[in-house]
C-alpha positions as CSV (number, residue, x, y, z in Angstrom):
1,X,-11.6,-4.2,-17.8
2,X,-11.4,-7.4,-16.0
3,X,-14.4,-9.1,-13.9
4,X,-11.8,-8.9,-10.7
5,X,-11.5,-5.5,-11.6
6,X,-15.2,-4.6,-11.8
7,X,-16.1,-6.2,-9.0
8,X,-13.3,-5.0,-6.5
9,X,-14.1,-1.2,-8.0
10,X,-17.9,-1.7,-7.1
11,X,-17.3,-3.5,-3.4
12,X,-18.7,-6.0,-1.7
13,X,-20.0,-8.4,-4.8
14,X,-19.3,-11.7,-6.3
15,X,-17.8,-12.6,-9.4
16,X,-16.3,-15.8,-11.3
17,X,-13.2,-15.8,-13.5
18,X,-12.2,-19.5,-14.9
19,X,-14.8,-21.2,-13.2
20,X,-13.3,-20.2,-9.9
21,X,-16.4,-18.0,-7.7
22,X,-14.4,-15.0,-6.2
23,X,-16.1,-13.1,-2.9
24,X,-14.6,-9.9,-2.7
25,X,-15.7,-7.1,0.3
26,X,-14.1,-3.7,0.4
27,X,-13.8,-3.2,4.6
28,X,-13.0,0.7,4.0
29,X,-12.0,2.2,6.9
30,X,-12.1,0.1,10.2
31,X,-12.3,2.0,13.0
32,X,-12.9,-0.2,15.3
33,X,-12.0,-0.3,18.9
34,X,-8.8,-2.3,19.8
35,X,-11.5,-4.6,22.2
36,X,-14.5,-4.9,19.9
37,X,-15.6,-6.7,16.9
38,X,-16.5,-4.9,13.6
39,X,-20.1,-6.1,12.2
40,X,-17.5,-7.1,9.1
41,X,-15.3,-9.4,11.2
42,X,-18.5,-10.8,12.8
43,X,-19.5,-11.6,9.0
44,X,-16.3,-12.6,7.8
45,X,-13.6,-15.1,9.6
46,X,-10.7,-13.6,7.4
47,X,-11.0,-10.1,8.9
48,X,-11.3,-11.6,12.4
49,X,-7.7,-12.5,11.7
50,X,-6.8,-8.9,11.4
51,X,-8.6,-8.3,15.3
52,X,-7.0,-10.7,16.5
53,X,-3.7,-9.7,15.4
54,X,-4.4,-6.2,16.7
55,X,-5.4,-7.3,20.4
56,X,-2.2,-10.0,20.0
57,X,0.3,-7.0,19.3
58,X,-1.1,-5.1,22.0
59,X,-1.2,-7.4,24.9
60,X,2.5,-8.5,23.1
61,X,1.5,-12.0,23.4
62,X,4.1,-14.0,21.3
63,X,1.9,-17.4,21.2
64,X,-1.2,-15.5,20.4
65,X,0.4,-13.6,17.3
66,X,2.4,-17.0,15.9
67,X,-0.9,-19.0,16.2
68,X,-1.9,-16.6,13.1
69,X,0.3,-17.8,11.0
70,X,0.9,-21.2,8.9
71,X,4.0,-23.2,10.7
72,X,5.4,-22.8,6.5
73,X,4.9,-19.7,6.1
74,X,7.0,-16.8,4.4
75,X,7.2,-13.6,5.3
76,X,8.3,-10.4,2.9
77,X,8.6,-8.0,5.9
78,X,10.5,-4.4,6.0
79,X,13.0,-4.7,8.8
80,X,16.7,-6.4,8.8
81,X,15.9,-9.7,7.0
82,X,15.0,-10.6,3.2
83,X,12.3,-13.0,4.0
84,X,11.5,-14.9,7.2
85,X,10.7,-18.8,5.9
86,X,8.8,-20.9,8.4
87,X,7.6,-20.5,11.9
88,X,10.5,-20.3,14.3
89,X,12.7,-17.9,12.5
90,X,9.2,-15.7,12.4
91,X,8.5,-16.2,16.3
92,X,12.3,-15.1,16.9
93,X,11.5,-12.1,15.5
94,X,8.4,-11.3,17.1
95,X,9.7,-11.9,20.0
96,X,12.3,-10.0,19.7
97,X,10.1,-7.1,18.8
98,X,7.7,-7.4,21.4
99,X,10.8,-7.2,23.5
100,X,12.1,-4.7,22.7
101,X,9.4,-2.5,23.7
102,X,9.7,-2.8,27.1
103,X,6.7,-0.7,28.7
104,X,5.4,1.0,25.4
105,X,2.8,-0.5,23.7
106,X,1.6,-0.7,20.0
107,X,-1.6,0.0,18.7
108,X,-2.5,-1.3,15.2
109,X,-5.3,0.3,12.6
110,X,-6.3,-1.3,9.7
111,X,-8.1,0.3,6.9
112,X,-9.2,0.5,2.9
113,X,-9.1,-3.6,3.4
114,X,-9.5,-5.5,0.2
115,X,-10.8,-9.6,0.5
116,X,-10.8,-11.9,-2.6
117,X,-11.4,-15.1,-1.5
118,X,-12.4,-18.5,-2.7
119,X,-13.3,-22.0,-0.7
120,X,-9.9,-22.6,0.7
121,X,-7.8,-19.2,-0.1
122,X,-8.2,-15.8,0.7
123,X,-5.8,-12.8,-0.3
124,X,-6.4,-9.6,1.8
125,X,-4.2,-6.1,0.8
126,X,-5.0,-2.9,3.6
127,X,-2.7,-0.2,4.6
128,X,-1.8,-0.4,8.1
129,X,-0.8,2.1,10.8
130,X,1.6,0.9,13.7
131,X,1.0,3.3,16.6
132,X,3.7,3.4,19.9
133,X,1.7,4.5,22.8
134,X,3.4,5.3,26.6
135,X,1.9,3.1,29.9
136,X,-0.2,6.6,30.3
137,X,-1.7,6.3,25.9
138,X,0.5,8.9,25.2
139,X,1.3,8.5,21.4
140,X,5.2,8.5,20.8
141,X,5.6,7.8,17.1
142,X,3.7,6.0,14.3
143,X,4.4,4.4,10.9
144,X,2.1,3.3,7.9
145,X,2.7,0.0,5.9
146,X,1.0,-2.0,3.4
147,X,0.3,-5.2,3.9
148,X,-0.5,-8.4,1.6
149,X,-1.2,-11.1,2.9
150,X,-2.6,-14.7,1.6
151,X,-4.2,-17.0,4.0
152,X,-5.0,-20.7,3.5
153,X,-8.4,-22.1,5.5
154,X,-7.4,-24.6,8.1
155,X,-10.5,-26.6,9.3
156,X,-12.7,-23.5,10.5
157,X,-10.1,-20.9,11.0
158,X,-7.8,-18.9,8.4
159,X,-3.8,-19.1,8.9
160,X,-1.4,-16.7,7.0
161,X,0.7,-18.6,4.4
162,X,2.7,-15.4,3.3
163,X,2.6,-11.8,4.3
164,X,4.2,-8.8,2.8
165,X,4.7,-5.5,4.3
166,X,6.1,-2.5,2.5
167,X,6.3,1.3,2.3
168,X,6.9,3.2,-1.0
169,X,10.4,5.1,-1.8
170,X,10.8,8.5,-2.6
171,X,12.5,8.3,-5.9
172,X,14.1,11.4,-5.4
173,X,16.2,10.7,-1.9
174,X,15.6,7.0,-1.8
175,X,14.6,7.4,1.4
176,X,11.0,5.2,3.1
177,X,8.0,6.8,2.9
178,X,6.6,6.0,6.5
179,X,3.6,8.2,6.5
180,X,0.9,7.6,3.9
């Protein structure tokens, strides 16, 4: 078994493969509050990415959600299109999607999130639950995704370079697992 192995399998540690020192942190399940910090994300700027995209897709605040992301970045994502390269294609479609959602709102959950990170790097993998609520909370529907993503340090914060979102397929009917 690897060193990255070992130390993602035992948690929150630190190990060093090729000279390179690795700090991984298994989150596990965040259940934090839409409006409130985790002690994790207080600890750890990479995971106070995943807040703030949380309270950006609920207040469906365009600028707020695009100012997560590196202006070349790529995007893997589920919907429509192959790959979304660089900022404005990505904004279209976020606005778009906020959009489209006229009075409903989405709440977003993270949890089981993985960190490997090094000095300027980070790679983060969590499944994800996208929740569409009613003006009065009321749930409507949900989905679960995974999600990749590898983020690049820019002076103190951390920007997504590339992201990729997917469900598994039922090998039988080929049809999208949406519920984990």
């Amino acid at each position: 078994m690897s060193i990255l192995r070992r130390v993602v399998r035992r948690g929150s540690e630190t190990g060093r493969i090729d000279g390179l020192r690795l700090a991984v942190a298994h989150v596990g399940r965040q259940r934090s509050s839409l409006r409130r910090s985790t002690v994790e994300t207080l600890d750890n700027p990479v995971l106070q990415v995943l807040d703030d995209y949380k309270a950006a897709v609920l207040a469906q605040d365009v600028d707020a959600f695009v100012s997560l992301y590196d202006p070349d970045l790529s995007v893997f994502d589920m919907w429509g299109v192959w790959s979304y390269d660089g900022i404005g294609p990505w904004r279209d479609m976020v606005a778009g999607w906020f959009g489209s959602l006229g009075t409903d709102r989405v709440i977003v959950d993270f949890s089981d999130t993985r960190v490997v990170s090094g000095q300027d790097v980070c790679v983060l993998h969590t499944f994800m639950k996208f929740k569409a609520v009613d003006p009065a909370g009321v749930e409507l529907r949900s989905m679960d995704n995974r999600l990749t993503v590898t983020l690049r340090r820019a002076g103190e914060a951390w920007k997504i370079v590339h992201q990729h979102s997917s469900c598994p397929v039922d090998p039988k009917t080929i049809a999208v697992m949406f519920k984990r």
